[in-house]
C-alpha positions as CSV (number, residue, x, y, z in Angstrom):
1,X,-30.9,-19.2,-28.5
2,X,-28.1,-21.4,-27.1
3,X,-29.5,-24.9,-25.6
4,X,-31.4,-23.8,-22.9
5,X,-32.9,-21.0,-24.5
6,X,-31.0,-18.4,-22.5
7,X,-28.2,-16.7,-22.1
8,X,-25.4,-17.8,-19.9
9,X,-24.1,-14.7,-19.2
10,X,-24.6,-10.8,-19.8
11,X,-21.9,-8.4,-19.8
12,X,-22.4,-5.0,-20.1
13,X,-20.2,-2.7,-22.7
14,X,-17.3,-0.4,-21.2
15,X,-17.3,2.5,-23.1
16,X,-13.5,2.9,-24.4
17,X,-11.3,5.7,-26.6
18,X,-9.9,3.7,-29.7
19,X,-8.1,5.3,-32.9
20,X,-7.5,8.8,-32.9
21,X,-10.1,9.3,-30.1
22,X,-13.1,7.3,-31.4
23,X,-15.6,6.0,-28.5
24,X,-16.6,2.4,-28.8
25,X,-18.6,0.1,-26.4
26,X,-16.5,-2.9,-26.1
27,X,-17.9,-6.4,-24.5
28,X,-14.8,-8.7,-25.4
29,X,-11.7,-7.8,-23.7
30,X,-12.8,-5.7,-20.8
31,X,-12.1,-6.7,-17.4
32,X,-14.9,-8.5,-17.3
33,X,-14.4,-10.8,-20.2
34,X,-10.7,-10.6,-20.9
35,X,-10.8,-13.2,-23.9
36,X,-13.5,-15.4,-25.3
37,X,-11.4,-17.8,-27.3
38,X,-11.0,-17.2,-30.5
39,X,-12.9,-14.2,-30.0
40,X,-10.1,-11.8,-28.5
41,X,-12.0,-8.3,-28.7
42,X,-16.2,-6.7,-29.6
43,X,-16.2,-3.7,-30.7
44,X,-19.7,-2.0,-30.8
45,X,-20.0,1.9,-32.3
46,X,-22.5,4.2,-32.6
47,X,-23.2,7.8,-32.4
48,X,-24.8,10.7,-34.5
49,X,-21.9,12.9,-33.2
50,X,-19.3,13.4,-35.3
51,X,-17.0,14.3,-32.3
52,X,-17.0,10.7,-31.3
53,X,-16.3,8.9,-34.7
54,X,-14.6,11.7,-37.4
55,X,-11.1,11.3,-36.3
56,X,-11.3,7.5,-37.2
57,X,-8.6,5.2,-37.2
58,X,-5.3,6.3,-39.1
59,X,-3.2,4.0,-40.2
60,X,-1.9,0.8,-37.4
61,X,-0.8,-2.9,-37.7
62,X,-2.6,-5.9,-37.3
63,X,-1.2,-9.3,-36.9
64,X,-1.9,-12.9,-35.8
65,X,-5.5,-12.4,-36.1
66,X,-8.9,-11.6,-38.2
67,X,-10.5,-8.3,-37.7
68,X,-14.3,-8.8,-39.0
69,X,-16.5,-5.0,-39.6
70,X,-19.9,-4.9,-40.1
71,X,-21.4,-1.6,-40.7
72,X,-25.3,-0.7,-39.9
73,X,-25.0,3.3,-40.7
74,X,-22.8,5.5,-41.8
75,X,-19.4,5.2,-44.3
76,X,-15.9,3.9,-43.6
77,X,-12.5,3.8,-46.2
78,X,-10.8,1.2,-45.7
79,X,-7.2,1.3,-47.0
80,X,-4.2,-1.3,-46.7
81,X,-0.4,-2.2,-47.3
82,X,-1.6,-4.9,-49.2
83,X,-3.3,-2.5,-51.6
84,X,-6.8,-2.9,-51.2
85,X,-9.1,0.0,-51.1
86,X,-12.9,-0.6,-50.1
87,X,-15.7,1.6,-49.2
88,X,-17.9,0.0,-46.5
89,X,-21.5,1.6,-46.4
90,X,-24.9,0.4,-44.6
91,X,-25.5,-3.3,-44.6
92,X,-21.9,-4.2,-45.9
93,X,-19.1,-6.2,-43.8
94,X,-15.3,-6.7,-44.5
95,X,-12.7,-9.6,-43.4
96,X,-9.6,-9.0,-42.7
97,X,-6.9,-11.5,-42.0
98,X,-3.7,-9.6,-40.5
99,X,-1.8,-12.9,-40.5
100,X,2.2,-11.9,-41.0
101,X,1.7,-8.8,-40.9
102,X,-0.6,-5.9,-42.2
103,X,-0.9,-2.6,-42.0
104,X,-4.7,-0.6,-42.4
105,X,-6.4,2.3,-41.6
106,X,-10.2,3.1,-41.0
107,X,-11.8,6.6,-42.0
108,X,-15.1,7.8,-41.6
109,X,-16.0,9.2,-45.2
110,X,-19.2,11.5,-44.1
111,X,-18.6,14.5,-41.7
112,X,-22.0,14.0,-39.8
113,X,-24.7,11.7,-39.6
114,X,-25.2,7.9,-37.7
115,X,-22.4,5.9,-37.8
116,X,-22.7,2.6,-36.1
117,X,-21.6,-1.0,-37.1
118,X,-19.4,-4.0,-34.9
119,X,-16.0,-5.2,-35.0
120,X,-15.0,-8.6,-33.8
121,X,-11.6,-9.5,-33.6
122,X,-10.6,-13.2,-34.1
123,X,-7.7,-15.2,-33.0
124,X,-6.1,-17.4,-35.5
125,X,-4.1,-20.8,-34.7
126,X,-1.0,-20.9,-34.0
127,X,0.5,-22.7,-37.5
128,X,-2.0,-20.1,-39.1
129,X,-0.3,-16.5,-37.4
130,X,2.2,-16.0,-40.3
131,X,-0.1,-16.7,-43.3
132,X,-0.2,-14.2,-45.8
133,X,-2.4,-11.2,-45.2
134,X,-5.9,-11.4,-47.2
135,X,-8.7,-8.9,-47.5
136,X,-12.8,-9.2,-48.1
137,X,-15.6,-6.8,-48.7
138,X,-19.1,-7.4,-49.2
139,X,-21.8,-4.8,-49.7
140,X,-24.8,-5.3,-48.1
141,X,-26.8,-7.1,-51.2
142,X,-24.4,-9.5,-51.6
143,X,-25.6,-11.4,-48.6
144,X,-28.2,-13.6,-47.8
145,X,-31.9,-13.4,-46.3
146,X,-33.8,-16.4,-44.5
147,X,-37.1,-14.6,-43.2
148,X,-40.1,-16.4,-41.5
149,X,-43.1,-14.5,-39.9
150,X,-40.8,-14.7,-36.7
151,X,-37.2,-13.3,-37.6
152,X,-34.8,-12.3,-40.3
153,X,-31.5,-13.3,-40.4
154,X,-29.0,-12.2,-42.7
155,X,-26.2,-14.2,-43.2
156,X,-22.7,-13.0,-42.9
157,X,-20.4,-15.4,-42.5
158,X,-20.8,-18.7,-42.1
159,X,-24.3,-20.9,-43.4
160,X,-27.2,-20.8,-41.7
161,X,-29.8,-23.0,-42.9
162,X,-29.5,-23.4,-46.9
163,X,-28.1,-20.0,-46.7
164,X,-24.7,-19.6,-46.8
165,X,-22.3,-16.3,-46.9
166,X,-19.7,-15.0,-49.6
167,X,-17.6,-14.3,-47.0
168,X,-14.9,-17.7,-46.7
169,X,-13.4,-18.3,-43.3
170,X,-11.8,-21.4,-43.4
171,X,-9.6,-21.5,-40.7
172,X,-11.5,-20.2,-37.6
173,X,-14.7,-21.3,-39.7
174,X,-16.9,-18.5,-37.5
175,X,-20.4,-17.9,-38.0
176,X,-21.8,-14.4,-37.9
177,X,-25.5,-13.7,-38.4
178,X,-27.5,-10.4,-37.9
179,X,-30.8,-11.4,-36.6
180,X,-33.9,-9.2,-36.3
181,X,-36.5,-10.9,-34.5
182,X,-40.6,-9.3,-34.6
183,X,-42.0,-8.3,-31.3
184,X,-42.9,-11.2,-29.2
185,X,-41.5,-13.9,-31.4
186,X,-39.0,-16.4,-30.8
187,X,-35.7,-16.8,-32.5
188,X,-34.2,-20.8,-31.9
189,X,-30.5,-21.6,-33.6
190,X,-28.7,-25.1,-32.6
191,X,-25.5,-24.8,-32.3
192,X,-22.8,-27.6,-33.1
193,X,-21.3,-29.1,-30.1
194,X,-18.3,-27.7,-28.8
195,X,-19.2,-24.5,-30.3
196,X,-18.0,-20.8,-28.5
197,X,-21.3,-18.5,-29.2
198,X,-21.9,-15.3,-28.4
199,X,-24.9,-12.5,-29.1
200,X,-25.0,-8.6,-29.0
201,X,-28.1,-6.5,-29.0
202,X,-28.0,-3.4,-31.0
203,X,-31.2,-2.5,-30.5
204,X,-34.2,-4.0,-27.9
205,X,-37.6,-3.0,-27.5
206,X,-38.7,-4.9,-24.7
207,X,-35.3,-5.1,-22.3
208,X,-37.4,-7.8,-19.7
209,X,-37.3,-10.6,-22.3
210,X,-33.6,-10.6,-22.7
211,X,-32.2,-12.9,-18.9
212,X,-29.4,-14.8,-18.8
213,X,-30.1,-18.7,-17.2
214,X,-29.8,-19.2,-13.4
């Protein structure tokens, strides 16, 4: 996927107690990958226990960075002290830019069922920490398909071939694509130079193909 067609680097997920007692799988800021510049924390969750996810994430502050959600399952509130209100369900993603200051909470709106989605936090320059907070939410036919007969990729922020997300990041101007690839196919992005990439499996079916380079 990168230039060599591998991975430069695996790091298993540390299973971690966020919110009011929620259980994520972080990658990104663990001990073994404190920061990933501009990427300063992954969040992965999942379960179809509603002991790990139903007391959700009251309300916390944010600032200096982007918080980025994309949801695969389940149904999350998402409420701020800007005033914005949005319902994230299957398929939909939300950007938020903390920035000065911003306070938000995160609650599960079903009491059992899959929940699972990502978070990716993202670090904002330094003459861009005490911008004004912003908010944007998507549902999930709002964005973009490129299939072939090897993979679909669905285009959440960023552009990927004439694709190109309603999402608008123009500051740390990151690229986020889910990609499902069929069995035994290839999936080949080029990356520009100087670019910080990373990729998370949410689901494999065939664990051997997946190696990082020697």
């Amino acid at each position: 996927m990168n230039r060599d067609d591998h991975a430069s680097r695996i790091i298993p997920a540390m299973t971690v107690p966020e919110g009011a007692g929620v259980t994520v799988h972080r990658t990104i800021g663990t001990p073994a990958l404190r920061h990933f510049d501009p990427f300063l924390l992954l969040d992965h969750f999942g379960s179809d226990d509603p002991d790990d996810y139903i007391a959700g994430f009251p309300a916390h502050p944010h600032r200096g960075f982007r918080t980025f959600t994309y949801m695969l399952d389940g149904y999350v509130e998402h409420r701020d002290s800007m005033g914005n209100t949005g319902n994230l369900g299957p398929g939909g993603a939300q950007l938020m830019k903390a920035g000065s200051g911003v306070i938000h909470s995160e609650m599960p709106k079903q009491a059992n069922g899959l929940m699972r989605g990502f978070q990716l936090w993202i670090n904002l320059p330094a003459e861009n920490k005490m911008d004004s907070p912003e908010y944007q939410e998507y549902a999930s036919e709002a964005f973009p398909l490129v299939e072939t007969p090897d993979h679909r990729v669905k285009v959440l922020m960023g552009r990927f071939e004439s694709a190109v997300a309603p999402i608008v990041d123009d500051t740390t101007l990151v690229s986020y694509f889910d990609v499902e690839v069929k069995p035994g196919r290839p999936f080949r992005y080029r990356f520009p130079r100087r670019t910080v990439a990373l990729s998370t499996c949410s689901k494999v079916t065939d664990a051997s193909r997946v190696k990082p380079s020697q």
